[in-house]
N, C-alpha and C positions, 0 to 999 in steps of 0.2 A: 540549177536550184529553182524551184518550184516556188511563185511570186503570187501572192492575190494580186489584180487588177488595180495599180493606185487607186483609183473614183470609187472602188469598193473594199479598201481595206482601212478597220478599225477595231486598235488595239485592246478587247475587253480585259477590265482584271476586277480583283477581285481584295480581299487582306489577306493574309497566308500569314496563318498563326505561326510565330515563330517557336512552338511546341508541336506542330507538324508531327513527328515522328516519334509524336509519344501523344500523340490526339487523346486518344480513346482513355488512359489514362487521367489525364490533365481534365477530361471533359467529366467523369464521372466526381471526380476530387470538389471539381469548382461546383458544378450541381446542385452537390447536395451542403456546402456551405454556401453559397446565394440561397437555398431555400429557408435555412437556419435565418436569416436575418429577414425583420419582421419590417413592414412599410417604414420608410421616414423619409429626411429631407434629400435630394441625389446626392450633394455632398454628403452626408453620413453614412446611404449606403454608399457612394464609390469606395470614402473610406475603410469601410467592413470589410468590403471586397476587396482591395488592394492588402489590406492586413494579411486577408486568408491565404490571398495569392504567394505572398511574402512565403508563409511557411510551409508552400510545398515545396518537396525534397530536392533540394538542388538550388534552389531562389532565397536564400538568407543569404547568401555572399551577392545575388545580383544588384544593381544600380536602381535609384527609386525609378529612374524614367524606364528602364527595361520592364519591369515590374507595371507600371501604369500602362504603358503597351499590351503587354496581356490583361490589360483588363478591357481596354478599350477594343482589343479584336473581342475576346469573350463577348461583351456582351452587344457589340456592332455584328458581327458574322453572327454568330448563331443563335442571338434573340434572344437569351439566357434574361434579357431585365424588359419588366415594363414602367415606362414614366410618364408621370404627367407635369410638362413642363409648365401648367396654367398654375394649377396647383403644386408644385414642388415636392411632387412627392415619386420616388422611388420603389420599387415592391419587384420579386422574383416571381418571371412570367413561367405561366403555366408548363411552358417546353424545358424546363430545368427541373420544375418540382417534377413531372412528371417522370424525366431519366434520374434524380434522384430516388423517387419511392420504388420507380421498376428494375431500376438497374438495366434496360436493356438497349446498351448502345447501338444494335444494327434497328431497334425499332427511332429511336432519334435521329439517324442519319435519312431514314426514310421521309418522316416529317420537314426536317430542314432542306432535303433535297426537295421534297413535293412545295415548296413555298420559295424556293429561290430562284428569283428571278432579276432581269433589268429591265425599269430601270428598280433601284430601293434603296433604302438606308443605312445599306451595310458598306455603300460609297464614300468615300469623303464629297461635298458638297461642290469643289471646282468639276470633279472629274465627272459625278454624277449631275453636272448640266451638263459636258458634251456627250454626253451620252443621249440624254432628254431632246437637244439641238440636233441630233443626230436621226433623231426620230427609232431610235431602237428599242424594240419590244422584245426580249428573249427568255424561254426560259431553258436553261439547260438543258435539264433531265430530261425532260421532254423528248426536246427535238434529238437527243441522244439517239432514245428508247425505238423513237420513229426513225430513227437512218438504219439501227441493228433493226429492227423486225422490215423494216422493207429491205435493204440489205440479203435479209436471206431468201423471200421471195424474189427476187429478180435474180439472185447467179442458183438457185437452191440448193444451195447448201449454206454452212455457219459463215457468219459474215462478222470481220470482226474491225475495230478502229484500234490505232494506238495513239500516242498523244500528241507527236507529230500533227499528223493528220487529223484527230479533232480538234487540233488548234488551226491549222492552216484553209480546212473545208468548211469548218462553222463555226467555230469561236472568234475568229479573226476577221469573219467575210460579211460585207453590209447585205451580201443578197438572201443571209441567211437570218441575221438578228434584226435587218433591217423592214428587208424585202417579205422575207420570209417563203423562201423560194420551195419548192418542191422537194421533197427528199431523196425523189429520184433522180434528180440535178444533181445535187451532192453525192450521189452513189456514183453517178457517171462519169462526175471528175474525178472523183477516188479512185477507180475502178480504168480508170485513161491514164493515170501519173503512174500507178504500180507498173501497166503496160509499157508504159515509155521510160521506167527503171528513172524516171525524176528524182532526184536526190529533194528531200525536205529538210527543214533547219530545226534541227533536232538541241537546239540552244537551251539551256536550262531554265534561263531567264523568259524565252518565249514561250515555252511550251507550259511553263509552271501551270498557269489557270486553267484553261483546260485539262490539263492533267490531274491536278486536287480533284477538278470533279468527277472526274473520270474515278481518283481513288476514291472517294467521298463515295461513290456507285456501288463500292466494292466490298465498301465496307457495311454500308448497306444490303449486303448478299442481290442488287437489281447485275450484278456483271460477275462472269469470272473469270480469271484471268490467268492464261497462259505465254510465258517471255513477255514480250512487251506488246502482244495483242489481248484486247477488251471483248469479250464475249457476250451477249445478252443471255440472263438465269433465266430460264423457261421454270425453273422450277417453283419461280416465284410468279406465275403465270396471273395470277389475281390482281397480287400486287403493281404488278407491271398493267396487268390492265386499266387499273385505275389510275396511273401516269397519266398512261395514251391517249385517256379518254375525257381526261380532266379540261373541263373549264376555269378553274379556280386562276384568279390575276388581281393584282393589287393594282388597282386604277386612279390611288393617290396623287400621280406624277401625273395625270395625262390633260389635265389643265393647265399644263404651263407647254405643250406641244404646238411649235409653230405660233407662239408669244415671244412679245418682251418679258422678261422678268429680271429679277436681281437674285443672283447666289441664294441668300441670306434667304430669302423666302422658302427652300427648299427646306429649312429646319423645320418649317410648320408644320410639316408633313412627317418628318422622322416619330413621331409620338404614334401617328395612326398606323402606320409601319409594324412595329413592334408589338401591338394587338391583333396585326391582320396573323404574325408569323404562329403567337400564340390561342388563338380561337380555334375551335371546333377540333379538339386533340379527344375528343372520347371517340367511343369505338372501339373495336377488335381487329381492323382491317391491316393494319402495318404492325402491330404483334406479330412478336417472332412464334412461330411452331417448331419448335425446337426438334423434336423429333425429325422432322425433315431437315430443320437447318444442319442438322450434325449425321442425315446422310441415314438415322434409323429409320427401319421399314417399323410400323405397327407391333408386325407380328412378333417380329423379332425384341421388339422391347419386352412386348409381353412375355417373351420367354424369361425373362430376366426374373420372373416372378412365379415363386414354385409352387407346386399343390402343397410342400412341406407347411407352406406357411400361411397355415390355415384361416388362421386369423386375419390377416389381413387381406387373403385373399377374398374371403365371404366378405367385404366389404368394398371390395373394390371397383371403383365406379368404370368399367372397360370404353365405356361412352366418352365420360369428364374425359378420359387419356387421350380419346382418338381427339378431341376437340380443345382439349387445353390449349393456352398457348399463355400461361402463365409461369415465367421465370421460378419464381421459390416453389409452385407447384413440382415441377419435374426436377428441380434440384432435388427436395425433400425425397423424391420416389427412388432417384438414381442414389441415394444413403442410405434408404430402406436396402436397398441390391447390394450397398456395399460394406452395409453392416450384417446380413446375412449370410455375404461369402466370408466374412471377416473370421464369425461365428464357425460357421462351417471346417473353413479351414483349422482353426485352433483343435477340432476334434468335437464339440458340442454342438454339435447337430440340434440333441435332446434341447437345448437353449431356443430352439428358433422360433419358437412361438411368443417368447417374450418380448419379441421385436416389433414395435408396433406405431405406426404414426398416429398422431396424439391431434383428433378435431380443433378447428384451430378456436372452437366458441367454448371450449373447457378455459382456454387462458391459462394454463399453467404453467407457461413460461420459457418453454421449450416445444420444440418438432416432434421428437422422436424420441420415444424410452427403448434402448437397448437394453445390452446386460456384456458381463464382463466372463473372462472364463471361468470366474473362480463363484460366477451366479448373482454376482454384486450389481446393479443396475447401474446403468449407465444412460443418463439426459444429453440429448444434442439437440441444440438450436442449430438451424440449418440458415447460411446465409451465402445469397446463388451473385452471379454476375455473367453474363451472355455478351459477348464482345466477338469478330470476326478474328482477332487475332490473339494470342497469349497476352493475359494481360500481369501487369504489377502494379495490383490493386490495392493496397494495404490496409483495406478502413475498412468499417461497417458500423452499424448502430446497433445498440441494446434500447429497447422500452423499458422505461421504468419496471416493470415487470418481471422483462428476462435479467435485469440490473439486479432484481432484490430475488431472483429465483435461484442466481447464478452464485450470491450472497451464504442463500441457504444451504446449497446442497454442495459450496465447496469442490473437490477434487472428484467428483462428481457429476460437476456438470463441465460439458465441452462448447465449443462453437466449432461446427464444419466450414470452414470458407471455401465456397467450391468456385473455383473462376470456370467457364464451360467457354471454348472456342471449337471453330468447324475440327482441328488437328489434332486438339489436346485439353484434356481436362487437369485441374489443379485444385489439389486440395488439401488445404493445410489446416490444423489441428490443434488447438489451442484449450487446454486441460486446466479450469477453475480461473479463467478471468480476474476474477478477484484479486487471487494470490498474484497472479501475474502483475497486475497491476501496483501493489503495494510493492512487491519489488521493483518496480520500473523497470520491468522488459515490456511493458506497452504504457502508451499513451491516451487520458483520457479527457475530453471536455464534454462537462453536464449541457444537456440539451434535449428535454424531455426523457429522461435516461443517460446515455455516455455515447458519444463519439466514438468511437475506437480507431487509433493507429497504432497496428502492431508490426512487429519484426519479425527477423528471426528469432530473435532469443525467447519468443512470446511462445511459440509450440514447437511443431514439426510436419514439415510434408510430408504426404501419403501418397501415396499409390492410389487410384481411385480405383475399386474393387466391382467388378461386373459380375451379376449374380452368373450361377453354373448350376444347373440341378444336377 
């Protein structure tokens, strides 16, 4: 069995939500309820937030401390709050509202991955001073990114880690988070233990941290992954460049290095923490491009769009597509495709020009005017969600707007819920909100418009329909 060096081994970890295996889920939910609640004192928003927490699906029968637990990983791991403990005042940080309005979970993991490092205050305060007395500076992803791209320069060909092993070469080893040793180091004992057929301790409990981040990579589409080897995504070559190349480090902790200090002083520091993880989130650069993420070439979308469909096509920006990388943008487009095959199929060909995306500065309250076979028009709001894995998403927002739009036009008007992951798209159907709602097949709370959680009983899943000239 394969040992780090006593004098260099030190155990990192990290908090491991105990919603793990429903992350992606659980993170878009809380989101966009922390964004819903407006500044106030930390007690009233923890309260808010612990309520909301309460009522997602599965956590009304749990324990209040289970419950308080996921709030305190929420908003310690992934930056979701920022506070000011001078002033007592509490407010939802910019990295929540921002996977709130976009919906796009691989671009969140991107962010959170590019800011997480040791030492920070996603610690508890004993364990994050040995780590500070330790003298460890690390950041993950990083030195990931850096062992896969030299990794496959030095054997040349794909070079991959599993979580064994980037817990035992560099998550666990002081000459890596410590030292900060070469990556070529790290490759060469890697590349000596396989040789020597070294068994590694493949333990649940050890490999865990490492491991998240590894999945955490993944889900960020920076890795892909085959059995239980880790592959560096060339195809996110940009992205990953800006890893590699990153100087970005929170420098809060490094006055207490090689001091006295007392625990308790390390909270002074958790406030600046949590504005470093939130700052500087504009930009287009960790925006997913969908198109690629789901493996489309250009061209081939563009077939999806016929000369039939005159009207929209004399309008259509072929530039905005190649360069989009806006989430309800290319939802809305892949409903144009799949309300044109819809059409088609039924036999109403002669229909297809009524199909038409609706500028979003008219405001009229929906995406898309279709039409039905019988030439009866048909409204769809479009509402997208981008996650690496199939998700069970149940919510979405109406604006006042599409609230009093969806009022008027009755059995008329739809919402498309399209969930989009690399494997599978999902899309489910939900025909006059309204009515639904007064029955109670869905749920709603006012908040600039309505909340929505719906169910089954609220529509019906489709087939998402790829156009066919």
């Amino acid at each position: 069995m394969y040992q780090i060096p006593p004098n260099y081994f030190f155990r990192l970890h990290q908090i491991r939500p105990r919603f793990k295996n429903d992350i992606e889920n659980v993170l878009l939910y809380i989101s966009t309820k922390i964004s819903n609640i407006k500044p106030k004192s930390i007690s009233s928003f923890n309260q808010n937030l612990f309520n909301s927490i309460k009522l997602y699906t599965g956590n009304s029968i749990k324990s209040d401390k289970t419950i308080d637990n996921w709030r305190t990983e929420i908003s310690s791991l992934f930056g979701f709050i920022e506070k000011n403990s001078v002033q007592n005042i509490a407010k939802a940080g910019n990295i929540a509202i921002k996977l709130s309005k976009e919906q796009d979970l691989v671009q969140f993991f991107k962010y959170f991955l590019f800011y997480f490092q040791y030492p920070a205050a996603h610690i508890k305060s004993h364990k994050l001073k040995d780590i500070i007395d330790s003298n460890i500076h690390f950041k993950p992803t990083q030195y990931f990114l850096k062992v896969f791209e030299a990794g496959e320069k030095i054997t040349k060909k794909r070079f991959s880690l599993n979580k064994a092993e980037a817990t035992h070469f560099i998550y666990n080893d002081l000459r890596v988070t410590r030292d900060n040793c070469s990556v070529s180091e790290v490759i060469d004992r890697i590349i000596a233990n396989r040789n020597s057929n070294t068994m590694l301790d493949w333990s649940g409990d050890i490999i865990r941290y490492a491991g998240d981040i590894l999945d955490y990579m993944l889900i960020a589409d920076l890795l892909v992954k085959h059995g239980n080897n880790y592959y560096i995504n060339w195809g996110t070559r940009e992205v990953i460049t800006s890893f590699l190349q990153s100087d970005s480090y929170f420098n809060g902790y490094d006055k207490f290095y090689k001091k006295n200090y007392n625990v308790s002083e390390l909270k002074f520091v958790e406030d600046d923490w949590f504005r470093y993880v939130n700052n500087d989130l504009g930009g287009n650069l960790f925006k997913t491009d969908v198109l690629k993420y789901l493996g489309i070439e250009e061209n081939s979308y563009l077939k999806l769009l016929s000369d039939e469909i005159e009207t929209f096509e004399n309008k259509l920006d072929y530039n905005n597509i190649k360069n989009t990388k806006e989430i309800g943008d290319f939802g809305e487009s892949l409903i144009i495709g799949h309300e044109n095959m819809r059409i088609k199929l039924g036999g109403r060909s002669d229909l297809l020009h009524i199909i038409k995306k609706i500028p979003t500065h008219f405001a009229v309250g929906y995406d898309i005017q279709s039409v039905e076979l019988d030439a009866k028009k048909r409204y769809i709001e479009v509402k997208s969600t981008i996650s690496s894995k199939s998700l069970n998403f149940y919510n979405f927002h109406l604006t006042p707007n599409e609230w009093a739009t969806a009022d008027t036009l009755t059995n008329r008007y739809f919402v498309y819920r399209l969930m989009i992951s690399k494997h599978k798209q999902k899309l489910f159907i939900i025909q006059d909100p309204i009515s639904q709602y007064k029955k109670d097949n869905l749920k709603m709370s006012p908040r600039y418009g309505a909340d929505i959680i719906f169910s089954e009983k609220s529509g019906k899943w489709s087939e998402l329909l790829i156009w066919k000239k």
